[in-house]
N, C-alpha and C positions, 0 to 999 in steps of 0.2 A: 656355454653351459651356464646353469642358473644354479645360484649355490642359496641355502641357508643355515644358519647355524644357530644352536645352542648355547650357551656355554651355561656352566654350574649345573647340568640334567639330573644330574643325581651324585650321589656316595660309594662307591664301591668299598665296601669296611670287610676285608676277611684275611686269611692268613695265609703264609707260604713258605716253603720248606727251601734254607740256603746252606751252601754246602761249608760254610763258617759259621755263620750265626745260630744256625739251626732253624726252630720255632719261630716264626718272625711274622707277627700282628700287622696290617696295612691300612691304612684309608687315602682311596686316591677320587679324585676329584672327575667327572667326564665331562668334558668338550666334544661336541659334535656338529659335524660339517655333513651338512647330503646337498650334492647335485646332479641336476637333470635337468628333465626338459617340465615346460609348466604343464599342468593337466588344464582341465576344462575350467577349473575355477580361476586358474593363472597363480598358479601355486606349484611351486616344487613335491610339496607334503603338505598336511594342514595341521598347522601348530598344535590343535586339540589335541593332534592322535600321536605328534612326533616325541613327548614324553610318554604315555602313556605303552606305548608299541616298543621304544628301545628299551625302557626301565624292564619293561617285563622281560625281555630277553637279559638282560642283564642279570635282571633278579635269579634269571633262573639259570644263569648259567656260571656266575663267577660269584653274587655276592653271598658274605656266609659261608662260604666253603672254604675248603683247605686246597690251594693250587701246589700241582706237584708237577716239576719241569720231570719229564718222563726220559730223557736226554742223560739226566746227569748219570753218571758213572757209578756212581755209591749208591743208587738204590739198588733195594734186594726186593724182589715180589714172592711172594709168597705161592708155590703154585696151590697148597692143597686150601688154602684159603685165600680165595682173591680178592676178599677185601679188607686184606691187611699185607701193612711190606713194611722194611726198617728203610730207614734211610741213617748211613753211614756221615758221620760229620769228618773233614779232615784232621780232626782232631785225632780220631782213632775211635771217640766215643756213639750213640746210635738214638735214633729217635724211634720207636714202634708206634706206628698209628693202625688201628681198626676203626670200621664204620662201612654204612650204608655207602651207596656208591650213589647219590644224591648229596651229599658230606663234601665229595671232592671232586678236581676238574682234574684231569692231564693235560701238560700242554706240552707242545712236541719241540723242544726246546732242552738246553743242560741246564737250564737258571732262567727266574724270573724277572723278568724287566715290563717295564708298560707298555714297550711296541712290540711285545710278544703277545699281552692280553690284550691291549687293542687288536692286531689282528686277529684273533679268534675271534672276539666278539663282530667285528666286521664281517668274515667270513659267516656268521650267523646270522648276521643284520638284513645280507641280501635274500636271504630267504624269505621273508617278512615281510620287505618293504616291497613299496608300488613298483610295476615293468618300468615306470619313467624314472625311479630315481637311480642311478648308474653309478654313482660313487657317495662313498658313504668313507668319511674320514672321523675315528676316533682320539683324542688327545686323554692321556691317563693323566693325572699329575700330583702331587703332592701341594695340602695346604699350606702355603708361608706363615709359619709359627714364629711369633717376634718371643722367643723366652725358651725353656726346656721344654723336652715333652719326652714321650715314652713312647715304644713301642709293645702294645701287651696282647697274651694269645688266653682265650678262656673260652668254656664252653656251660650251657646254663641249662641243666638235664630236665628243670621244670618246666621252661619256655614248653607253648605251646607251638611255636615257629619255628624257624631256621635257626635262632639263637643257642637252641638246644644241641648243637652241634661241636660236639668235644673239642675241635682246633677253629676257630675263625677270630676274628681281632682289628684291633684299632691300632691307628697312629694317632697318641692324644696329647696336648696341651696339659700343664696343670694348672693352672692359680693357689697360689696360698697366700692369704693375709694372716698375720700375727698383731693384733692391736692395732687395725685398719688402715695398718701399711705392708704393701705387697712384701714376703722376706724373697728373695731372688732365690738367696742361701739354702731353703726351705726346699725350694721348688726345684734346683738343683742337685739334692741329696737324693731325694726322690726319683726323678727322672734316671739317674745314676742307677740309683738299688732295682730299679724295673725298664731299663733298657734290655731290650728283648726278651723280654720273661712272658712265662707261664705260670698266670693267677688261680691258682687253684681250691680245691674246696675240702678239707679234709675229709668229708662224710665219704668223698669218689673216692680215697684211697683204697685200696686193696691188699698192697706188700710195698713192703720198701727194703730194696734187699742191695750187696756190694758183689761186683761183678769179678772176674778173675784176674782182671787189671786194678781192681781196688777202687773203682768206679762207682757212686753210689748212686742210685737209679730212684724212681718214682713210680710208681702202677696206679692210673687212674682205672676205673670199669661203672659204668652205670647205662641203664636202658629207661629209653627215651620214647615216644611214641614214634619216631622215623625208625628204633631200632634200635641194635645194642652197639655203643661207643666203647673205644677201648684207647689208653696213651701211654707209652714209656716214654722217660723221657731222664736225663741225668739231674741229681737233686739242687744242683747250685744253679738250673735255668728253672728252679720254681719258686714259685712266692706262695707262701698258705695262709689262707684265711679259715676262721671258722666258722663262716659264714657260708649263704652261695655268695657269686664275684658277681652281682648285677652294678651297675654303677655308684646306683646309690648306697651300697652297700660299701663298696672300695673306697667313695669320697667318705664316710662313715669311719673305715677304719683308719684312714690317710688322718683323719681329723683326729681321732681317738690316738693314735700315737704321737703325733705334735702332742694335743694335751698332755699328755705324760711328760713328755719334756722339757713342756712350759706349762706348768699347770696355773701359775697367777695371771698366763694371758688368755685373751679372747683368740680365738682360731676360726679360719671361716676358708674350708676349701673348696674349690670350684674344679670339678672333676672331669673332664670331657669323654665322651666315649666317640671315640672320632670326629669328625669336623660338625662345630655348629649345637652338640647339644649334649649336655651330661647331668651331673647332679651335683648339690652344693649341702657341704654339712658344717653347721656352727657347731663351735662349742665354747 
């Protein structure tokens, strides 16, 4: 058999529901293997089309969405409304998500891991691709980060895109300079206070109320042009801006609070929104 491969084909940047962590922001990297036999041109696939054909099945089936292992035990669905269900954390505490059923994937699984969304996506691949290509091998994986980084889940109700979608996320890098030397210490703190979080935007709130466990919760609600998005979620996995959370905005305020700290130094953050590209604010 004849193999060719990809590697670095695209980003898969979205979010997924864990039965400890909760809320939890992603970006994995795809590798891809297809073998077969050659066609007429003596080509397995013709490179033009082998990005252009996976991304789009990618696009439309995992990235920007919120993946929910349909397996695990703690979720609760909703029968009179089916497109909303809680999921139960072991904690005792709850996450409520609504949205468009374009929003999310099910994967038939109790928890998410990458050789669960790689098979899905493969299982979808063969649909697609040419009768000669006969195995199609996808590799998920996470970027090697030399430094902190964070996991964050956000939803950006203006986008005109996918973006707009109440739960999807990044695994990000940060950089911080303090007087045009890297502070570790900086970038540390940070990572810390928004591991696994949810960057949210005060304008979404709705209510904020304490549950009968003494539990103090969060209600996001805003409509989108895909539809009306809705999120619970408990107050200490949120972070609020007053702002919306587009990157630029969160290297903005990441920057804006260093200065308060150190107001006689120069500050200069480099912000990533998953692998490869974000935004950077002096001050």
């Amino acid at each position: 058999m004849n193999h060719l491969f990809v590697d670095n084909l695209t980003v898969i940047d979205f979010a997924y529901l864990d039965a400890s962590r909760g809320l939890v922001g992603e970006s994995w990297i795809v590798d891809v293997v297809l073998g077969g036999e050659l066609d007429e041109q003596g080509m397995v696939f013709d490179f033009s089309n082998v990005k252009r054909t996976i991304k789009q099945v990618i696009d439309e089936r995992v990235d920007h969405r919120l993946v929910i292992p349909a397996q695990y035990s703690g979720l609760i669905l909703n029968e009179d409304e089916p497109d909303s269900f809680r999921w139960q954390l072991t904690c005792g505490r709850y996450i409520d998500h609504h949205s468009p059923q374009e929003a999310i994937v099910w994967l038939d699984a109790d928890k998410v891991v990458p050789s669960a969304v790689a098979a899905l996506l493969q299982q979808e691949l063969h649909s697609v691709l040419p009768a000669n290509v006969i195995d199609i091998a996808i590799t998920l994986r996470e970027e090697v980060i030399e430094g902190p980084y964070y996991h964050y889940v956000h939803g950006l109700k203006k986008h005109l895109g996918n973006c707009q979608r109440i739960a999807h996320g990044h695994r990000s890098p940060i950089r911080i300079d303090r007087n045009h030397h890297r502070d570790h210490t900086l970038e540390r703190e940070w990572a810390e206070r928004w591991k696994d979080i949810y960057v949210g935007s005060e304008e979404d709130i709705t209510t904020r109320f304490v549950d009968a466990d003494g539990v103090s919760y969060i209600r996001f609600d805003y409509e989108a042009n895909q539809g009306e998005f809705s999120l619970t979620l408990p107050e200490d996995l949120v972070y609020m801006l007053d702002t919306d959370t587009t990157v630029e905005l969160i290297a903005a305020h990441i920057a804006d609070q260093c200065k308060v700290e150190s107001p006689e130094d120069s500050i200069r953050v480099k912000a990533y929104e998953g692998v490869g590209k974000g935004a950077i604010a002096i001050r």
